[in-house]
C-alpha positions in Angstrom: -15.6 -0.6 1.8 -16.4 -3.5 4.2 -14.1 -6.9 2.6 -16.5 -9.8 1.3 -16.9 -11.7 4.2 -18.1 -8.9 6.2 -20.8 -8.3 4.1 -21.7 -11.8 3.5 -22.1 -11.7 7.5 -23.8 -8.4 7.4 -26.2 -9.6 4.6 -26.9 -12.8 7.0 -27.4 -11.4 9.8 -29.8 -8.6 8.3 -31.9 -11.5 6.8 -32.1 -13.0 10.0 -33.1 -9.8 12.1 -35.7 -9.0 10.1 -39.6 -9.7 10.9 -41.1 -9.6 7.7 -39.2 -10.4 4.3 -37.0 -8.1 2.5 -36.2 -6.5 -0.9 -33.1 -6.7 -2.8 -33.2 -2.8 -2.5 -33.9 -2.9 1.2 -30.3 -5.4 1.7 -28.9 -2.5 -0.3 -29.6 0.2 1.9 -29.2 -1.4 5.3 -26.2 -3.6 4.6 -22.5 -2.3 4.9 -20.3 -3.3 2.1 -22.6 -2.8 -1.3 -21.0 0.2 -3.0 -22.7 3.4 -3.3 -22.1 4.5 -6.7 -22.7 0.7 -7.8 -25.2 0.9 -10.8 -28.2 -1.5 -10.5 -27.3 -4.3 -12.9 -23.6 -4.5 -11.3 -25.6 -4.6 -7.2 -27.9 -7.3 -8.7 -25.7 -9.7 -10.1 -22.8 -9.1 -6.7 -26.7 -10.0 -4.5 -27.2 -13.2 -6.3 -23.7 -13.8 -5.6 -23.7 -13.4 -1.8 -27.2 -15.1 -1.8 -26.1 -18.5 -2.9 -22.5 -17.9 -1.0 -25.2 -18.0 1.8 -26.9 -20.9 0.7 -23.9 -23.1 0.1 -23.0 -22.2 3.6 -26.2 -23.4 5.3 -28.8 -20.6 5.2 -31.8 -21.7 3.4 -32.7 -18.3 2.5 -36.4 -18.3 0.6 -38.0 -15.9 -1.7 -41.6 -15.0 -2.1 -44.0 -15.9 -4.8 -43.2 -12.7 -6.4 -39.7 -13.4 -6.5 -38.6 -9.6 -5.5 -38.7 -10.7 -0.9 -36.2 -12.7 0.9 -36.2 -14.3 4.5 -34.4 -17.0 6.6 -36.1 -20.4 6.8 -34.9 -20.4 10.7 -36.6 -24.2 11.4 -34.3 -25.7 7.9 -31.0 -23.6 8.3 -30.9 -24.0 12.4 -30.5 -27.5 13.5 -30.1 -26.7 17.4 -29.2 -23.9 19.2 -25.0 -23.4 19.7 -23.5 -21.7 22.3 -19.5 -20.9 23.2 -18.0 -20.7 26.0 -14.8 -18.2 26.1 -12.4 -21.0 26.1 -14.4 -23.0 23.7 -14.8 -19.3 20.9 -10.7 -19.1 21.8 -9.6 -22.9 20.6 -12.1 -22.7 17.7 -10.2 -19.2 16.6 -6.6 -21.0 17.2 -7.9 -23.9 15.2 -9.2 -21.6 12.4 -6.0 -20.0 12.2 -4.0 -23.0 12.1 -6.5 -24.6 8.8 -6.0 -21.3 7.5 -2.3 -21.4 7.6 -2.3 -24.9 6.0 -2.1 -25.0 2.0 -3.9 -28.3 1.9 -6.7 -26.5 3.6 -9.9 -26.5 0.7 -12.3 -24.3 2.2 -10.2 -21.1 3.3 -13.3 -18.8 2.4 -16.1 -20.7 4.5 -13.7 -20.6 7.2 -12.9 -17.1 6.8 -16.8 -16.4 6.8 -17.3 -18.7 10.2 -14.4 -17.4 12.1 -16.0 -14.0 11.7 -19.4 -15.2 13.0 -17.2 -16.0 16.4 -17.5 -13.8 19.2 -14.2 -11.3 19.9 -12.3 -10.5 22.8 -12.4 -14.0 24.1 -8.9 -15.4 25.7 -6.2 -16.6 23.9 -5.8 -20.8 23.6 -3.0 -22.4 22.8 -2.7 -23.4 18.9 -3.9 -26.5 18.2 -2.4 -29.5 16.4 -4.1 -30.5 12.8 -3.3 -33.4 10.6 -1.4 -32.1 7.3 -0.6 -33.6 4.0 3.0 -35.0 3.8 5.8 -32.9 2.2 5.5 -35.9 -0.8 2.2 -34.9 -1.9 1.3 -31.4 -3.3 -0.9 -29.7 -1.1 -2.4 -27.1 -2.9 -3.4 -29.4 -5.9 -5.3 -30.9 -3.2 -6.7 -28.5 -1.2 -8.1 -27.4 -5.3 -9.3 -30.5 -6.2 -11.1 -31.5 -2.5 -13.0 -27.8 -3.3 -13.8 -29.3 -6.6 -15.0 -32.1 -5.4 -17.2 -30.6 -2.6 -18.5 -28.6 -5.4 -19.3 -31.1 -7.6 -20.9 -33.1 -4.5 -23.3 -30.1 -3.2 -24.2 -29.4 -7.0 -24.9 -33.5 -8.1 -22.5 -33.1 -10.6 -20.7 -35.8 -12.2 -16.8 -36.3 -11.7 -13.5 -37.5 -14.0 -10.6 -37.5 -12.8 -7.3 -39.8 -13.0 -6.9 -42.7 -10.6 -3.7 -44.3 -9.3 -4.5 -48.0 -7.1 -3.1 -49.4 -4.4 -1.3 -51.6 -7.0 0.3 -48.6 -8.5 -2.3 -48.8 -11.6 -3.6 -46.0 -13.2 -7.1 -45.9 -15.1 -9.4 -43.0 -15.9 -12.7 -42.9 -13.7 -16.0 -41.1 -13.8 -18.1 -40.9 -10.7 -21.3 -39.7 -8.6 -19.5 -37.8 -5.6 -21.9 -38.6 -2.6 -19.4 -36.4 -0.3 -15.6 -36.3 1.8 -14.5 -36.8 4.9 -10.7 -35.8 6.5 -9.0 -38.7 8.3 -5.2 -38.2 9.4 -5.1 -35.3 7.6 -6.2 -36.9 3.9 -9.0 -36.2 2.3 -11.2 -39.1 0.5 -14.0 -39.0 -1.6 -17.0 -41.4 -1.2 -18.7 -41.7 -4.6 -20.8 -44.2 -7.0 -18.8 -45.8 -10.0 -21.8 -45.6 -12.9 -20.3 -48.1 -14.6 -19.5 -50.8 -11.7 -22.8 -49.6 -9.9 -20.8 -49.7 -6.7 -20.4 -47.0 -4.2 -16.5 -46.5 -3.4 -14.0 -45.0 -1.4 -11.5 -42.3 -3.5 -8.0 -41.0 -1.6 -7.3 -37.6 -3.0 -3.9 -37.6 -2.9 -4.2 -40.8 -5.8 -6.0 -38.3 -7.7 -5.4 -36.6 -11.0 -7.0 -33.8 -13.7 -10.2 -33.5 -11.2 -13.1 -32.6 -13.6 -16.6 -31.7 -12.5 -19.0 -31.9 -15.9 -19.6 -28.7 -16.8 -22.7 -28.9 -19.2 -26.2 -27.6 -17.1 -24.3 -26.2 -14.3 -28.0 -26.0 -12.4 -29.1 -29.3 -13.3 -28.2 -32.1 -11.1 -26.4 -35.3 -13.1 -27.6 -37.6 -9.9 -29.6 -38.2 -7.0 -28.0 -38.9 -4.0 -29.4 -42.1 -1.8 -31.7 -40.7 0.8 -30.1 -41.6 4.5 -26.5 -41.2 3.0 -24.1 -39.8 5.6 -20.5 -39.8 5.1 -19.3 -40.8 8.0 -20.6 -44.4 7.6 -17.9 -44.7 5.1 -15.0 -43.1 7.3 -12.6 -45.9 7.9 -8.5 -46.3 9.2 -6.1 -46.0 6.5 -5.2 -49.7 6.3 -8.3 -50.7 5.8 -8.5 -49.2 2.1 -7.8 -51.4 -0.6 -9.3 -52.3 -4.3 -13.1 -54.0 -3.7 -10.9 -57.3 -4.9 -8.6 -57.3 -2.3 -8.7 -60.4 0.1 -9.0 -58.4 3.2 -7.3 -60.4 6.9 -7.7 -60.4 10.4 -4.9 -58.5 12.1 -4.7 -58.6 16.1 -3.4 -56.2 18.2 -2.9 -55.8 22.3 -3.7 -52.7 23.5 -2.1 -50.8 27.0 -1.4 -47.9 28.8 -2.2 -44.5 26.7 -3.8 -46.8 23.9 -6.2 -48.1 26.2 -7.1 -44.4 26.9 -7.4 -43.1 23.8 -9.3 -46.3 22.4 -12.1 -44.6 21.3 -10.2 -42.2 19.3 -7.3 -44.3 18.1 -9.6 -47.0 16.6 -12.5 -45.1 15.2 -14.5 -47.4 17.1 -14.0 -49.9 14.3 -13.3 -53.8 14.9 -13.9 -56.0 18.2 -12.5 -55.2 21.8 -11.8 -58.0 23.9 -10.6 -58.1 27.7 -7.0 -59.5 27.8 -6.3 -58.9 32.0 -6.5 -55.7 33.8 -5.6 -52.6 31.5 -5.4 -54.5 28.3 -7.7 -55.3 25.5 -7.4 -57.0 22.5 -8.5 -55.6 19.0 -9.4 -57.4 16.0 -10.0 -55.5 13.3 -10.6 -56.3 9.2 -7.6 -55.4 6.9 -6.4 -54.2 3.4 -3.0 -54.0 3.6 -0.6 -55.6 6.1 2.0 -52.9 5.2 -0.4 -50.0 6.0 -0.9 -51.4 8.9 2.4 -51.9 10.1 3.3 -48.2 9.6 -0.3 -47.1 11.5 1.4 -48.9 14.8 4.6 -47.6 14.7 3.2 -44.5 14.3 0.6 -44.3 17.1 2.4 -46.3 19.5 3.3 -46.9 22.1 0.8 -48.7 23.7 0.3 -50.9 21.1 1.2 -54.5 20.1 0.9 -56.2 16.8 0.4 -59.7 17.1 -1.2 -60.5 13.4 -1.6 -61.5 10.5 2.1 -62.6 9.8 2.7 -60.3 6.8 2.1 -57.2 9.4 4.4 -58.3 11.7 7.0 -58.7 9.3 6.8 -55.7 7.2 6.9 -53.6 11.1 9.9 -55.5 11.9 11.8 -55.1 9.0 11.0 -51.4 8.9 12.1 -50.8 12.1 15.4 -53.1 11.8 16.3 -50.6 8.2 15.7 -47.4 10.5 18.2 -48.6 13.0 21.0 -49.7 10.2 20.1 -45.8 8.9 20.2 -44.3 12.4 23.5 -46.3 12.8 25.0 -45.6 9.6 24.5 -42.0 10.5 
């Protein structure tokens, strides 16, 4: 028998190929991977199951007035036609492989189910690098609660969970989850607080006891504002901080390979200023100094802090206790 995500593709792609709309009992027939001696009540219920697998991957699949015919709402589940090149179908497989090898990684089915959709036989690409979750965090907790929280997000479905602050504070919370975004290999949750009536920005990895409300699975608990996208939230790590937190200016030089990779390196956030030929100066808005200090030694070189104070100091004297450790060694 055909594994799940081959028939989840099968069933899609029958769906799509057909002219007209189809019956449950027509999927049945034509659609490697439903069991033969599988008695009607057990096919039915394992359909509905592939059906909304389908939905919650993007098909808007839609059923007649009669409720007994299914077809694919082409103009709502395709946004624009997507091609592959050999390379391109080859670094998306190496990619693939790589999330799939990575225990932090939330959404191992769906990627199962799009990797098969991907053309075969194109040439091999060398692996690619993706951002991981330290060795001081536990990855599969997180990959759990991220596919929670995706979950609860698609569905409308109210959130508690445990929350540890910046300051190392810990308070229960119960939230709207709008939706997540991945940034240096951490996942973060942007999500109205009821009770504050203020739209905020969750890391994961400060997470604890994720809880989706249960009660009326199929009935959303919120609305979602209309225009939201995610990645209007997506920010750099050191410019997270409680809503109370007095955020600085911090000024940096930028040369060489940051200077190339601006775009990238900065998430286009802050100000970029001409500082002679090669070299630009970013201002940027910050949360903590500290964060910040570790962000440039770790995506240097090419990068000068020249502010606020407490960034400076915090890189220095990091830097000066790795050379007494290197030394010592």
């Amino acid at each position: 028998m055909a594994e799940p995500e081959e028939r989840l593709v099968n069933l899609a792609l029958f769906i799509a190929a057909s002219e007209v709309s189809v019956t449950a009992d027509e999927c049945r027939r034509a659609v490697e991977g439903y069991p033969e001696d599988q008695d009607e009540t057990a096919f039915l219920r394992m359909f509905e199951r592939d059906k909304e697998q389908l939905r919650a991957a993007g098909l808007s699949i839609e059923v007649d007035d009669d409720g007994r015919r299914y077809s694919l709402d082409r103009a709502a589940t395709y946004r624009h036609p997507l091609t592959f090149t050999d390379d391109e179908a080859a670094l998306l497989r190496a990619v693939g492989a790589a999330m799939l090898g990575d225990k932090s990684f939330p959404f191992a089915d769906d990627l199962r189910l799009a990797l098969a959709k991907l053309m075969t036989g194109a040439p091999e690409a060398p692996a690619a690098r993706v951002g991981v979750i330290g060795a001081d965090e536990s990855p599969r907790e997180q990959g759990a609660a991220v596919a929670a929280l995706a979950a609860a997000a698609d569905s409308r479905k109210r959130v508690a969970f445990g929350y540890t602050n910046a300051r190392d504070e810990m308070r229960d919370h119960e939230v709207e989850p709008y939706g997540l975004f991945l940034r240096d290999g951490r996942w973060y949750l942007v999500a109205k607080d009821p009770s504050l009536d203020e739209v905020r920005t969750y890391a994961v990895a400060r997470m604890s006891a994720v809880e989706p409300n249960a009660r009326a699975p199929k009935t959303p608990d919120f609305d979602r504002p209309g225009g939201f996208e995610v990645r209007a939230w997506i920010a750099l790590p050191f410019q997270y901080g409680p809503p109370d937190t007095r955020r600085v200016l911090a000024t940096m030089r930028l040369s060489g390979q940051a200077v190339r990779r601006v775009a990238t390196l900065t998430a286009e956030q802050g100000t970029f200023l001409p500082a002679g030929p090669g070299v630009l100066t970013w201002r940027i808005m910050v949360a903590d100094p500290v964060a910040l200090a570790s962000w440039v030694v770790a995506n240097g070189p090419g990068i000068e802090l020249t502010g606020p104070p407490a960034a400076v100091d915090a890189m220095r004297s990091g830097l000066a206790k790795a050379v007494d450790l290197h030394a010592e060694r």
